[in-house]
C-alpha positions as CSV (number, residue, x, y, z in Angstrom):
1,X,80.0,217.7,252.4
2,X,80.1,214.2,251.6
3,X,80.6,211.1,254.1
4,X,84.2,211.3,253.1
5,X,85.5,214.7,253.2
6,X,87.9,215.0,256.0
7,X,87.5,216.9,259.1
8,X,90.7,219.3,257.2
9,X,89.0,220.0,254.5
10,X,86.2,220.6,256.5
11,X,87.6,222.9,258.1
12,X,89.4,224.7,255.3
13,X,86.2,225.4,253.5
14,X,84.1,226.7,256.6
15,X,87.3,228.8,257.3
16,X,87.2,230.5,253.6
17,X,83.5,231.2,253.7
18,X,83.9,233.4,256.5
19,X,86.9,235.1,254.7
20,X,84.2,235.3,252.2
21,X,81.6,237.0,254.0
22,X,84.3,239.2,255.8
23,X,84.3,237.7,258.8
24,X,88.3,237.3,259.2
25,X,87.8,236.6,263.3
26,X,85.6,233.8,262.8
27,X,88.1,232.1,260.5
28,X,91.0,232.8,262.6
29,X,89.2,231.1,265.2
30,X,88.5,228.2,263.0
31,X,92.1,227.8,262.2
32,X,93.6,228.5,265.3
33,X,91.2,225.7,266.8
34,X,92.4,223.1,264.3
35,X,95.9,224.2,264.4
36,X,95.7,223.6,268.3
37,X,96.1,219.9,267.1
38,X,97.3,220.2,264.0
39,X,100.5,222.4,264.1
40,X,102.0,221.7,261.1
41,X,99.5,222.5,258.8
42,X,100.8,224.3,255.8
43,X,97.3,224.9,254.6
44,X,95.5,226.2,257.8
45,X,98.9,228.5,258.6
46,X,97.9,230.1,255.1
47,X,94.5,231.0,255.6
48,X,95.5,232.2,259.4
49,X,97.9,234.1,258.0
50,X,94.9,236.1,256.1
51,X,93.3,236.1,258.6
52,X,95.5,238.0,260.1
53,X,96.2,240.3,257.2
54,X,92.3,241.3,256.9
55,X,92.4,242.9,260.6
56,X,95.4,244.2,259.7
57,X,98.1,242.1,262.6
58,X,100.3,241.9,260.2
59,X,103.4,241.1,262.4
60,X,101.6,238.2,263.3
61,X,100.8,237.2,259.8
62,X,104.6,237.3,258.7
63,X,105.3,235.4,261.7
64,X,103.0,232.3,260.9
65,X,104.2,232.8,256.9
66,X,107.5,232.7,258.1
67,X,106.8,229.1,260.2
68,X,104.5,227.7,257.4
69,X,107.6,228.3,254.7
70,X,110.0,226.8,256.9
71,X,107.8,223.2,256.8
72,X,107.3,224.0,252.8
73,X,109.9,226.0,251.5
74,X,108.5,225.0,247.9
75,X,105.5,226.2,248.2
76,X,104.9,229.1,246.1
77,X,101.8,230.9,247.9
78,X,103.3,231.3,251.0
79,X,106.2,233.2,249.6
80,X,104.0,235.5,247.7
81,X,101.9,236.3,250.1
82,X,105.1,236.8,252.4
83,X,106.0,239.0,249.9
84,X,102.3,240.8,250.4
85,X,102.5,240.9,254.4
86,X,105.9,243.1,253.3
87,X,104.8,245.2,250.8
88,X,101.7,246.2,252.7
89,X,104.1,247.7,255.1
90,X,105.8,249.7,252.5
91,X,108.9,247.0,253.5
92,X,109.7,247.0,249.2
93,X,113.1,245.7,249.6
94,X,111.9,242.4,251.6
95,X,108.9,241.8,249.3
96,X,110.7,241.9,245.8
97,X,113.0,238.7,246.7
98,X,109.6,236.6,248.1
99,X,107.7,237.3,245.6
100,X,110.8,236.6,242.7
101,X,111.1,232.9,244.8
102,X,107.1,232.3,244.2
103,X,107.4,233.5,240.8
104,X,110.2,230.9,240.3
105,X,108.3,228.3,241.6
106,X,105.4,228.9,239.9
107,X,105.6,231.1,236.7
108,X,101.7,231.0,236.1
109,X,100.8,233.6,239.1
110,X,99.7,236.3,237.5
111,X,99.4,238.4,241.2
112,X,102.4,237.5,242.2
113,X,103.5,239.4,238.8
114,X,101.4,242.5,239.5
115,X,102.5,242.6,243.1
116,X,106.2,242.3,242.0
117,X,105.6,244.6,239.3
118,X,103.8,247.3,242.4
119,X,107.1,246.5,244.5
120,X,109.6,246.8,241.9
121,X,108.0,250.2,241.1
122,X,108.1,251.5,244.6
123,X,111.5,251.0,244.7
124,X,112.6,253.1,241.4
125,X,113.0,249.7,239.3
126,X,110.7,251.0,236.6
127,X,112.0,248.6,233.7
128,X,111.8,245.9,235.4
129,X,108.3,246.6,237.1
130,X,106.6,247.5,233.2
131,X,107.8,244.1,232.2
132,X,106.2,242.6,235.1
133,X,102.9,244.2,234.8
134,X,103.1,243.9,231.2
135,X,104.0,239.9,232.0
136,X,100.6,240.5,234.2
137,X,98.4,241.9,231.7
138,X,99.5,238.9,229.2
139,X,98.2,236.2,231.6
140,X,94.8,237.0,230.7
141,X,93.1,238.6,227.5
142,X,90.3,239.6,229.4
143,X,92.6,241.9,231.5
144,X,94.1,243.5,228.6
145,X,90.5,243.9,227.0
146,X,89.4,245.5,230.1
147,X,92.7,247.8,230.3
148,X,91.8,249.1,226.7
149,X,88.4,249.7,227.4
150,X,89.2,252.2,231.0
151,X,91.7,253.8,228.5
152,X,88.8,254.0,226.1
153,X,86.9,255.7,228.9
154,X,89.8,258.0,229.7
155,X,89.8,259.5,226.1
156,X,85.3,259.7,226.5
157,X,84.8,256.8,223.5
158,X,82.3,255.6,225.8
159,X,80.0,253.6,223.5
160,X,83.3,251.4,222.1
161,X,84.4,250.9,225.9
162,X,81.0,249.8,226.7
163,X,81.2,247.4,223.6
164,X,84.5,246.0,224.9
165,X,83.4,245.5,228.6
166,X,80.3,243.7,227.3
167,X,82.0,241.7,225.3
168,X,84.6,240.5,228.2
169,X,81.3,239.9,230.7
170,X,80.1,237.8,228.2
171,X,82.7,235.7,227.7
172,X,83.4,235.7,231.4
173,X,80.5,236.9,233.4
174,X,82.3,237.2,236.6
175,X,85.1,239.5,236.1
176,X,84.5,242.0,238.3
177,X,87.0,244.6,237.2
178,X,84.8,244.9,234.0
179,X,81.1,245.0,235.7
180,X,83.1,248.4,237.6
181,X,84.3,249.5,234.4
182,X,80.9,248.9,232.4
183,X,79.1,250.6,235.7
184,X,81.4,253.7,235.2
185,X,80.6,253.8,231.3
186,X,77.0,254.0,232.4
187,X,77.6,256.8,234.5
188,X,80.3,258.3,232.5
189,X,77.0,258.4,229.3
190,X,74.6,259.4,232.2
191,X,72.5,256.2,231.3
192,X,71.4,252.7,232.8
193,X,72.4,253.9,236.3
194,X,70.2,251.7,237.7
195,X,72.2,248.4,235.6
196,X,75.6,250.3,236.7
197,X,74.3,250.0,240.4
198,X,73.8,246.1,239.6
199,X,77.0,246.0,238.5
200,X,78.6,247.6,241.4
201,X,76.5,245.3,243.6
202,X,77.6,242.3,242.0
203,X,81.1,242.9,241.6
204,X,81.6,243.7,245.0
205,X,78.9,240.3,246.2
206,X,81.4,238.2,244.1
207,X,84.6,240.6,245.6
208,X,84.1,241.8,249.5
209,X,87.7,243.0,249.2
210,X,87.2,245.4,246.0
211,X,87.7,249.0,247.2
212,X,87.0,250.5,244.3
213,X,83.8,249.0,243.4
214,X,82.6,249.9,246.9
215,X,83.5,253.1,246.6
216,X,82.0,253.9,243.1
217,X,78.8,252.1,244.7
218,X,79.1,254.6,247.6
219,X,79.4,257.5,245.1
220,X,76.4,256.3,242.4
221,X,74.5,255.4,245.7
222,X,74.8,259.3,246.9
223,X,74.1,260.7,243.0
224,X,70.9,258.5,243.2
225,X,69.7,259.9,246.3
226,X,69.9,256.7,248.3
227,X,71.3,258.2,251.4
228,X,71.8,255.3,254.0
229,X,73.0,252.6,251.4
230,X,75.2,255.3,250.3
231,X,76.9,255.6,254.1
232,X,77.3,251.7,254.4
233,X,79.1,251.6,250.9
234,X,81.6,254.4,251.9
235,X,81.8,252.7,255.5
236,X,82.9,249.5,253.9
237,X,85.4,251.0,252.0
238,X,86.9,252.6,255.5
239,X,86.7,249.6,257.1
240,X,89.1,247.9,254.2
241,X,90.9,251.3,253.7
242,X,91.1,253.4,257.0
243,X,93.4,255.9,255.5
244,X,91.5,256.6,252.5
245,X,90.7,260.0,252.3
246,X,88.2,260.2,249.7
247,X,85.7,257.6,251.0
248,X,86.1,259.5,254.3
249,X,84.9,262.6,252.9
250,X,82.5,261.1,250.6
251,X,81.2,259.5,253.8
252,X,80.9,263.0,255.2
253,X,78.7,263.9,252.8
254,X,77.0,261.3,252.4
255,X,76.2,261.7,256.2
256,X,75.2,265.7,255.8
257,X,73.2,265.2,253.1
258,X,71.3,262.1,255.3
259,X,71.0,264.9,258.2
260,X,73.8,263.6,260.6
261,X,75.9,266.5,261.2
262,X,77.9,265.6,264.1
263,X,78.8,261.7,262.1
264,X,79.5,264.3,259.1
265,X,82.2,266.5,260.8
266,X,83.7,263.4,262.2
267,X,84.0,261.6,258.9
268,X,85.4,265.3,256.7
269,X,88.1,265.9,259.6
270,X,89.5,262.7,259.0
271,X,89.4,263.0,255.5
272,X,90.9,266.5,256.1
273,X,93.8,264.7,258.4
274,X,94.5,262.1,255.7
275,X,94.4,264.8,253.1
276,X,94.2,268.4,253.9
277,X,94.1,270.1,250.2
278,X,90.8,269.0,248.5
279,X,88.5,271.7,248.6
280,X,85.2,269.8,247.8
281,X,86.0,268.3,251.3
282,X,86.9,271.7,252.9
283,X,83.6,272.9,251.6
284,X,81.8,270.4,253.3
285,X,83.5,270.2,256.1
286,X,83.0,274.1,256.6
287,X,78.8,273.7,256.0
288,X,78.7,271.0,258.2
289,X,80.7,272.8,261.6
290,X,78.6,276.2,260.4
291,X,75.4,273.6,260.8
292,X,76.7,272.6,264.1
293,X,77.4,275.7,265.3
294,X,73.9,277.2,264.5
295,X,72.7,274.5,266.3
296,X,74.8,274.9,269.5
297,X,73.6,278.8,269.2
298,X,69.9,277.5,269.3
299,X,70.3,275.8,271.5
């Protein structure tokens, strides 16, 4: 920081570097202490608010959105991530009018446009919503280069995906939905697994909040016999995700297969409560409570 930047900005950037490192706490505390004599601040109500959203206090992140808009009604951010604070609680019908207002404000959002587009189609609006998305996919070639490449993938043309994902990483390096995508033509071909597990590692170094990357990590982790770096990917992903029921049972497996029976069953009945019908996770859970019960019968 140079002799000039204020004690704000200051502030602000300290605050996103721990939203960056996953430390949501910290920044809220950063925030809140800066707010204390600064109440007005449209800026520091907005990174509180996500703050808020990453522990998951979302009643309290809607009530600081709420206050921020009603100092800057025109700003478009606030709005759409209003509109986020609602749709994470499946509250469609509130979300869709925020996120129109940032939209209107600001045409060039492209999240805003997916988010509307996820909202529109949670409420039946299916026209609507593909014209979104499709408005969302047109803000950026790279994303539609990237879509046709996982569809490539889907019909096994893995050799032109990979030629497509290269091709987006080099003309933008960072995009992080096509190191995942790249990683899982690696796997899908059964080569390279040790540049898709460089992929995974930087896509989710450069995104802390990517699920998916952290859970294909967990899953290439577990295929490649790293056992314990396999257990932290699938816990990050329950930390972001508590009720995702896949990560919880690959966690349980990962767990068995690292010799923690007890941390195993724990992990597959909660996958099991989240989702009772997958029988991979059945299996496991079954080996794992046999394994537990031998061991209560030796002991």
């Amino acid at each position: 920081m140079n002799e000039e930047t204020s004690p704000k900005d200051i502030s602000i950037a300290q605050a996103i570097s721990f939203m960056r490192s996953n430390r949501p706490l910290r920044a809220e505390e950063l925030c809140r202490d800066y707010l204390s004599k600064n109440p007005g601040c449209t800026e520091h109500l907005r990174l509180l608010s996500h703050a808020l959203m990453k522990q998951n206090r979302l009643t309290e992140a809607e009530e600081k959105l709420r206050f921020a808009i009603s100092l800057s009604p025109n700003y478009p951010q606030l709005h759409e991530d209003l509109g986020s604070v609602f749709a994470m609680q499946s509250r469609f019908d509130e979300a869709i009018p925020e996120l129109e207002t940032a939209i209107q404000l600001q045409p060039a959002l492209p999240l805003a446009h997916k988010k509307l587009g996820q909202a529109l189609a949670a409420v039946g609006r299916g026209k609507e919503a593909d014209e979104e998305f499709q408005r969302y996919i047109d803000s950026d070639p790279n994303r539609e280069a990237v879509i046709k490449a996982a569809d490539l993938l889907n019909e096994e043309k893995t050799e032109e995906a990979m030629d497509a994902l290269r091709a987006v990483l080099k003309s933008k390096p960072d995009d992080v939905n096509a190191m995942r995508y790249l990683a899982l033509a690696y796997r899908q071909a059964d080569k390279n697994l040790q540049d898709a597990e460089a992929l995974l590692r930087s896509a989710v170094q450069q995104a802390p909040d990517f699920i998916p990357a952290w859970f294909d990590l967990g899953s290439l982790l577990s295929m490649r016999d790293k056992r314990m770096e396999a257990i932290a990917a699938y816990e990050k992903v329950v930390e972001l995700d508590p009720e995702n029921a896949a990560a919880w049972g690959g966690l349980g497996s990962a767990y068995a297969v690292a010799m923690y029976p007890d941390k195993s069953a724990e992990a597959y009945a909660k996958s099991v409560a989240l989702k009772p019908d997958v029988p991979n996770v059945l299996m496991g859970q079954a080996h794992v409570l046999k394994t537990l019960g031998d061991q209560s019968g030796c002991s």
